[in-house]
VEXZA-973403 format. One record per residue: residue in three letters; x, y negated, z negated of N, C-alpha, C in turn. Coordinates in steps of 0.05 Angstrom, whole numbers, plus 5000, padded with zeros to 4 digits. Example, Ala and Ser with C-alpha at 12.3 -4.5 7.8 and 13.67 -1.06 7.14 Angstrom:
<atoms>
ala526451144844524650904844526450664844 ser525750454858527350214857525849994843 
</atoms>
This chain:
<atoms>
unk760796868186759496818212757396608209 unk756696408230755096208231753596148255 unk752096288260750296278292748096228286 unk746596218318743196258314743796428342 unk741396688334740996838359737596868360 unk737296908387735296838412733597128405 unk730897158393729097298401726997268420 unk727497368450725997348475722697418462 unk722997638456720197778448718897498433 unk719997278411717597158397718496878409 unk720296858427720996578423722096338402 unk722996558389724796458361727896508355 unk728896148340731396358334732696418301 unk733596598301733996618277736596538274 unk737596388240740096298237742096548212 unk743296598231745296748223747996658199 unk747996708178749596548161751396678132 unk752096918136754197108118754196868098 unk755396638090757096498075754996448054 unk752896578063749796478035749996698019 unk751296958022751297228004753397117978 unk754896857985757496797956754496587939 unk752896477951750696307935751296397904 unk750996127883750496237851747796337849 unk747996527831744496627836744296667800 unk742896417796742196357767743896427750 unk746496187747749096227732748196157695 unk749896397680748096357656750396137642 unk752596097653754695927632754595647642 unk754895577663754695287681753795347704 unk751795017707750694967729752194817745 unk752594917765754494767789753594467801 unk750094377795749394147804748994027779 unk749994027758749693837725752493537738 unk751793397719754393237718756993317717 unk758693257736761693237731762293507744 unk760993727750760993997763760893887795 unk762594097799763994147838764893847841 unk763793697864764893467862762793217858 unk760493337842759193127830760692937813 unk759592677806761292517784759192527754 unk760892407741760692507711757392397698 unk756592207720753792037714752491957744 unk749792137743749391897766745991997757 unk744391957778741691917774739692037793 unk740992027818739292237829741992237858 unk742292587872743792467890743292747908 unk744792637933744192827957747392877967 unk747893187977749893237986749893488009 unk751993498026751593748036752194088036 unk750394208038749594438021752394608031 unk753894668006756094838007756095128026 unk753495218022752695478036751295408053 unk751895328080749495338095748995408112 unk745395368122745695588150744995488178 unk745995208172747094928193748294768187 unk750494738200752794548198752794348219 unk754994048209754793898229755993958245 unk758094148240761194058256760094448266 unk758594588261758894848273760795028292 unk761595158290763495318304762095318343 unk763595248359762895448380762195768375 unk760195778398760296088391760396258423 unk761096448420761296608456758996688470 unk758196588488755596628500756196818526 unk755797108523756597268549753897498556 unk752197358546749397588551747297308564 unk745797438580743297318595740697358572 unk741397678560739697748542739397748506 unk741297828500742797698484744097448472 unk742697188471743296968468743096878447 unk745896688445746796698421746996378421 unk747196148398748595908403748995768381 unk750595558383752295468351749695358329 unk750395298311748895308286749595008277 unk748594828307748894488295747194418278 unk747094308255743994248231745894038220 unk744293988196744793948169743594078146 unk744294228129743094198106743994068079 unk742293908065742693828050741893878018 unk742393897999741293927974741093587962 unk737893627950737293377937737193477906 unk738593377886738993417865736493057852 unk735193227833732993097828733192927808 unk735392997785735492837763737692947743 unk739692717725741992937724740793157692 unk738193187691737493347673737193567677 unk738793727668738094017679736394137663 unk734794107641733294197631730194067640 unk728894037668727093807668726193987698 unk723593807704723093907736721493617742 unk719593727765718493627781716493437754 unk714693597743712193547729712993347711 unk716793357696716593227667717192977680 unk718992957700720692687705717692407709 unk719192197699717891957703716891837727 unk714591737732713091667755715491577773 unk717191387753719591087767721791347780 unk723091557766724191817780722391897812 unk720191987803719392067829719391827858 unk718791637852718291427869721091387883 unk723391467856726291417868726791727888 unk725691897881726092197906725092067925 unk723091997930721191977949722591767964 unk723191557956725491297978727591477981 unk728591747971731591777981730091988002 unk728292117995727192288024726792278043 unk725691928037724891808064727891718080 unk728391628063731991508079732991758082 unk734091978080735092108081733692248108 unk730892238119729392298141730892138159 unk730391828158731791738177734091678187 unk735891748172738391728173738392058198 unk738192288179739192498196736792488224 unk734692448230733792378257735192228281 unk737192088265738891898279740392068302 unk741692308292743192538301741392618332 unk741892648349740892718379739892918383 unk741693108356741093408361739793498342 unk738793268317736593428309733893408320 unk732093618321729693668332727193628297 unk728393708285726993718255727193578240 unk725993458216727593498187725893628166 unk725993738158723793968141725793938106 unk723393788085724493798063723493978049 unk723994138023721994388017724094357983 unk722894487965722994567940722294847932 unk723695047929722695287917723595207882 unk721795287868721695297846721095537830 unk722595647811722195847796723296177813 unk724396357796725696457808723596667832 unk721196707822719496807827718796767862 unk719596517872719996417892722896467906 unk724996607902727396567906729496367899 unk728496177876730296057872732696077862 unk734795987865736696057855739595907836 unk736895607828738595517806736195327799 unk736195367765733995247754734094977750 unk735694797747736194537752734394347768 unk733094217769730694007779732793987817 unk731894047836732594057855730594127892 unk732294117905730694117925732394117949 unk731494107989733594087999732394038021 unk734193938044733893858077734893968090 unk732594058112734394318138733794068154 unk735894058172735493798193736494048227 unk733794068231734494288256734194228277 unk735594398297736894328326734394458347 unk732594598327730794758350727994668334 unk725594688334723394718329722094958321 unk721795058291721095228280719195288284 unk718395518289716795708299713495598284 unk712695568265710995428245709695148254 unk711795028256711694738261711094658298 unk711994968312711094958342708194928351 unk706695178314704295288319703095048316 unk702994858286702494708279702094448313 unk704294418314703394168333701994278350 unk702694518362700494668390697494528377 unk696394648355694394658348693194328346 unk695094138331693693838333693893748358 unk695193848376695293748400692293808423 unk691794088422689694168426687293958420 unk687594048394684993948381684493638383 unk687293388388686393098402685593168428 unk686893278442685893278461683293358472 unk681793628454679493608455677593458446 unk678093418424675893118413676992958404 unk679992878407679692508414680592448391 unk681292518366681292458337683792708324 unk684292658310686292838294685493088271 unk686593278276685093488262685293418229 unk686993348224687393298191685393088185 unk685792818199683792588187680692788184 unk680192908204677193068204676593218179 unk678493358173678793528149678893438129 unk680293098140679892908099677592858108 unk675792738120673192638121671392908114 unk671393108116670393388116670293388088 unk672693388071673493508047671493338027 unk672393058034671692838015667892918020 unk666592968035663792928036663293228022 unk663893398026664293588015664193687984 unk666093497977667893437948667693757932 unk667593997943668194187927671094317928 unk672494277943675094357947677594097936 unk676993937931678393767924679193757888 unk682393757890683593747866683893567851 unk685193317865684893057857684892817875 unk683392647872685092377891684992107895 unk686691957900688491727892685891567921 unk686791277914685891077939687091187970 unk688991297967690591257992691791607991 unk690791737978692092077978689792257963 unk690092557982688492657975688893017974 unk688493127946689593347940688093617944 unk687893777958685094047967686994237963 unk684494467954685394657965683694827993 unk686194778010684094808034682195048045 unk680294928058678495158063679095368076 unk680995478087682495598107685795688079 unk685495728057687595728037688396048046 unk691796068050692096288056693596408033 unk694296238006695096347975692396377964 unk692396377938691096397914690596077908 unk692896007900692895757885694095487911 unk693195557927695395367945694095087949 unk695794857955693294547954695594387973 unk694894317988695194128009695393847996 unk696593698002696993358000696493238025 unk694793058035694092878059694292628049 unk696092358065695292218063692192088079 unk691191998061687991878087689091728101 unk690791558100692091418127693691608145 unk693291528177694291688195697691568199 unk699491788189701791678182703591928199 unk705491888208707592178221709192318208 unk710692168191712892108180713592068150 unk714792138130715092118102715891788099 unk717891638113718591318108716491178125 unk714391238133711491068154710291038117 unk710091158099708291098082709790788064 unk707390708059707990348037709190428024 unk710390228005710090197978708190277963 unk705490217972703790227951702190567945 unk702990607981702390897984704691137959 unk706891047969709291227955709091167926 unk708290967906707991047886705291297876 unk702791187906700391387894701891727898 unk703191677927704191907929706192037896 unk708291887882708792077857707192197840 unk705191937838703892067814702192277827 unk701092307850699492597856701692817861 unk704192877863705693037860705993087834 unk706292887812705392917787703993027767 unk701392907778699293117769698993407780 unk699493487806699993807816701793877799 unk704193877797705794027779704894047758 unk703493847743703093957707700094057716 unk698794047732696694297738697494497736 unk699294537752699994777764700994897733 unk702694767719703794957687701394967676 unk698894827683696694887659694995137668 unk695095157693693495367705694095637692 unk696295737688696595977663697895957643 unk698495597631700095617605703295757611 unk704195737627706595707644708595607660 unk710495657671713095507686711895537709 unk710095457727709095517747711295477782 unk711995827789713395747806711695567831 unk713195457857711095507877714195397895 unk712895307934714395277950712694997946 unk713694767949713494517966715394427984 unk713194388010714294418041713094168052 unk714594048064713693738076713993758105 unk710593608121710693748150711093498160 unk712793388177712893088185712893198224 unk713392988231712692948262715593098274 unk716293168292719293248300720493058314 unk723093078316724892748325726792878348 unk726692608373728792678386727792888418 unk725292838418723893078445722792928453 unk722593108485721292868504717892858498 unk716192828483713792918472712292748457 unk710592598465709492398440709092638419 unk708492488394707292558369704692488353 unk703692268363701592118349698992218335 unk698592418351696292678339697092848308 unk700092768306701292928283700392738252 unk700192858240698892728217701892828187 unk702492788170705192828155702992988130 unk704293218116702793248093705093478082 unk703593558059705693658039702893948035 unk705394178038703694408030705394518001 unk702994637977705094777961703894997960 unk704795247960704095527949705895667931 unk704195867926705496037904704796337909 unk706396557893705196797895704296797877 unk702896707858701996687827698896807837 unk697596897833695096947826692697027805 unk694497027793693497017763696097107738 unk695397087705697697087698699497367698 unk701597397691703997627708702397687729 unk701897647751699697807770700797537792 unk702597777817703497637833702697767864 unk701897647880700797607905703697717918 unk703997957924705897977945705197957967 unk706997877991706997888024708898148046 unk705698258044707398498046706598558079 unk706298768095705898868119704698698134 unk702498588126699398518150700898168149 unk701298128127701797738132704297718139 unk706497928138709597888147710197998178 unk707698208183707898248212706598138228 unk704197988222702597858242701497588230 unk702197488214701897258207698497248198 unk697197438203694197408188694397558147 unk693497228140693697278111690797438102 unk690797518078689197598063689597468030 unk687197318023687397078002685297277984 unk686397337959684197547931682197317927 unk683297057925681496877906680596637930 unk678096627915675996447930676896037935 unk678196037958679095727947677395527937 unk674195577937672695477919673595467893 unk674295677884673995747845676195597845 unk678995727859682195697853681495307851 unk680195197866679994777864678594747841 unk675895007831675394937807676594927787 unk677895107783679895137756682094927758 unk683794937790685094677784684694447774 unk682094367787681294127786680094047756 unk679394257733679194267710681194257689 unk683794277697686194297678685493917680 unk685793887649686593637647689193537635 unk690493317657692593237647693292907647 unk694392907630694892547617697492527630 unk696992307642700192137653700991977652 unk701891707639702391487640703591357662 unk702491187674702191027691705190787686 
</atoms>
């Protein structure tokens, strides 16, 4: 089965998708995204395809719509899997600056290409890493939901920057980089043109935000000169993140860009990259249990003061 059905009560829909229960779930003999596996070819370097299991399709089934209350409707998307590098023994942290800079142009192209589509409303890129996160193949990877509705998150999200230009005139994020930077105790690292916090409002342990300081919408609006600062500060987060307990550090990286395709300016929307984790200290994992799964109010153990100190203390060497 392949639907999305209609919850009146939150104004959400959820996507319905049986065909994700066959998913490999950390195969110990072969990896299905290595070279020359499924219908990959025997060499390539970094590549994007569409996600065998998914829980949006282009071509989606009709589906029977016979309730007023009960509403149900097809499951038009894309998703895609971005396969990062053909090393399967490698991630985010080890690959080469010139690697990341090459994700980062296929992310961006790959944004504009599926925006093209009428019916997408989204494109939301994200990375779970480590199994600890739900992942479910260890291979350097990642993926694109290209959606037909506006996720519930991303509704709140714009409600809120929208509000807030309109009350004072200015964008909530640029305020928050000017905030942070005068501030300078929450801040992890940062580049001419990018800037890494953990924010004051942190609803993980370890969680840190990416802003560009330029007011940008969009993952392909950033330069050249921006997208290389942008690898290397994804760079340095990841090998923070393994130094912070001398570990494989899982986490989610989730990319918030502007939505495509609605009758709605955007310009108040600012693009940034969130990562979290349940990590809270070592074996010591932050579950999400009752209060943050039913009502969306978190409860954070650790002080995002300390959590930017310690980050911001791991030292790591990178070649440029």
């Amino acid at each position: 089965m392949l639907e999305r059905r209609y919850n009146p009560i939150t104004d959400e829909w959820v996507m319905i998708s049986s065909s994700r229960q066959k998913r490999p779930n950390l195969p110990k003999n072969s990896c299905p995204i290595c070279p020359g596996i499924l219908e990959l070819p025997d060499e390539y370097d970094l590549v994007s395809f569409e996600n065998r299991f998914p829980a949006l399709k282009k071509d989606a089934p009709e589906v029977k719509k016979d309730s007023r209350v009960l509403i149900r409707d097809k499951s038009q998307g894309i998703c895609e899997v971005v396969v990062y590098t053909d090393k399967h023994n490698s991630e985010l942290s080890q690959m080469s600056l010139k690697q990341i800079r090459k994700l980062i142009n296929m992310w961006s192209d790959r944004t504009k290409e599926l925006s093209l589509y009428k019916f997408v409303k989204y494109v939301f890129i994200f990375e779970n890493k480590g199994k600890e996160v739900g992942a479910t193949l260890p291979h350097p990877h990642g993926q694109l939901y290209a959606f037909p509705f506006l996720p519930p998150r991303i509704k709140v999200k714009m409600q809120s920057m929208e509000k807030w230009y309109k009350e004072k005139g200015t964008c909530a994020i640029c305020e928050v980089v000017k905030e942070e930077k005068k501030n300078d105790e929450r801040i992890v690292y940062q580049t001419e043109n990018f800037i890494a916090l953990v924010p004051f409002y942190a609803r993980y342990p370890y969680e840190i935000h990416v802003y560009p300081k330029r007011h940008v919408e969009a993952i392909y609006e950033l330069s050249n000169k921006e997208k290389k600062e942008f690898a290397y500060i994804l760079k340095i987060i990841t090998n923070k993140y393994n130094g912070l307990f001398n570990m494989p550090f899982p986490y989610m990286m989730m990319f918030f860009q502007k939505p495509f395709n609605i009758d709605k300016t955007t310009h108040y929307f600012h693009f940034h990259v969130e990562f979290i984790s349940p990590m809270r200290g070592p074996n010591l994992i932050k579950w999400i249990a009752s209060v943050e799964s039913g009502t969306w109010a978190f409860i954070n153990p650790v002080e995002p003061e300390q959590a930017a100190k310690k980050l911001r203390g791991i030292e790591v060497d990178i070649d440029v």
